[in-house]
C-alpha positions in Angstrom: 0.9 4.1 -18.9 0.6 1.4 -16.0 0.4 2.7 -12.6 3.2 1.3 -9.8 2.3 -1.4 -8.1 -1.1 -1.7 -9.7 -0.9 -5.8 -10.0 0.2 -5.8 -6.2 -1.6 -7.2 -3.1 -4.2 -5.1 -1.9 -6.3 -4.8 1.6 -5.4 -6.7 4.6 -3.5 -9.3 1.9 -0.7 -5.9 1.5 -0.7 -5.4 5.1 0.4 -9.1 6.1 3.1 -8.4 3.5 4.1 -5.0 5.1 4.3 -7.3 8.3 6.4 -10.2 6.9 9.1 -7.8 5.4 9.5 -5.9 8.6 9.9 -8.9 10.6 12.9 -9.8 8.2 14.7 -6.5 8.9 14.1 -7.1 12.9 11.4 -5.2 13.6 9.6 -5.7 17.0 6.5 -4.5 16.8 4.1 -3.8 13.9 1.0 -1.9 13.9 -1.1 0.0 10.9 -4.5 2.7 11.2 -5.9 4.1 8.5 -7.2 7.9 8.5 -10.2 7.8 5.8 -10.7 11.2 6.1 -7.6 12.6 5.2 -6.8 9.0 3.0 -4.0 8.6 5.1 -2.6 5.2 6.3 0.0 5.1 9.2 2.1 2.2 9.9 4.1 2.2 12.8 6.9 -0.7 13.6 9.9 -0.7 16.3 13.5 -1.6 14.9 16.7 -1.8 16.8 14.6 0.0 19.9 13.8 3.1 17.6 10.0 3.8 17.4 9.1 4.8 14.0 6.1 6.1 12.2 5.8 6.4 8.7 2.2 8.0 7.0 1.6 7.5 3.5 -1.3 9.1 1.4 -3.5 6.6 -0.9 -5.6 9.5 -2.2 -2.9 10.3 -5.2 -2.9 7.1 -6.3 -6.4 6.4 -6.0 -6.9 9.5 -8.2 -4.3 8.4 -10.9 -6.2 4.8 -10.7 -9.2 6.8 -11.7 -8.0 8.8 -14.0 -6.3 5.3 -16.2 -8.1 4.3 -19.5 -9.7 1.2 -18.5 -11.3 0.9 -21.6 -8.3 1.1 -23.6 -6.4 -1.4 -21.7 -6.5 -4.7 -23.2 -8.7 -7.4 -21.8 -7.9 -11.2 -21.7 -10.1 -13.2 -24.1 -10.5 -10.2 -26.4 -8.7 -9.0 -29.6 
């Protein structure tokens, strides 16, 4: 079963994109951290003069990634 989002932008690529779509809902100010030992990654942004914080764990989904098939999955070039 493919994972969510498994084909998206990753790294600092994902982050610009975080970026982008919050400055197309009015946001502010932007900011990200990452906490790599709990495998947290907070992104904080400013909309309508609200200060928000939103924290997200990549642990779960790094585990799932791990846990995929890879050698069942079909590869390009191969039959």
């Amino acid at each position: 079963m493919p994972l969510p989002y498994e084909n998206s932008t990753g790294g600092a690529g994902a982050l610009e994109e975080i970026g982008k779509i919050l400055t197309r809902f009015g946001c502010a100010r932007f900011g990200h951290m990452t906490d790599n030992e709990t495998g947290h990654l907070l992104v904080q942004f400013t909309h309508r003069g609200n200060d928000v914080s939103v924290k997200a764990s990549y642990l779960g989904y790094a585990v799932a990634w791990l846990k995929e098939p890879l050698l069942l999955q079909p590869h390009e070039g191969h039959t």
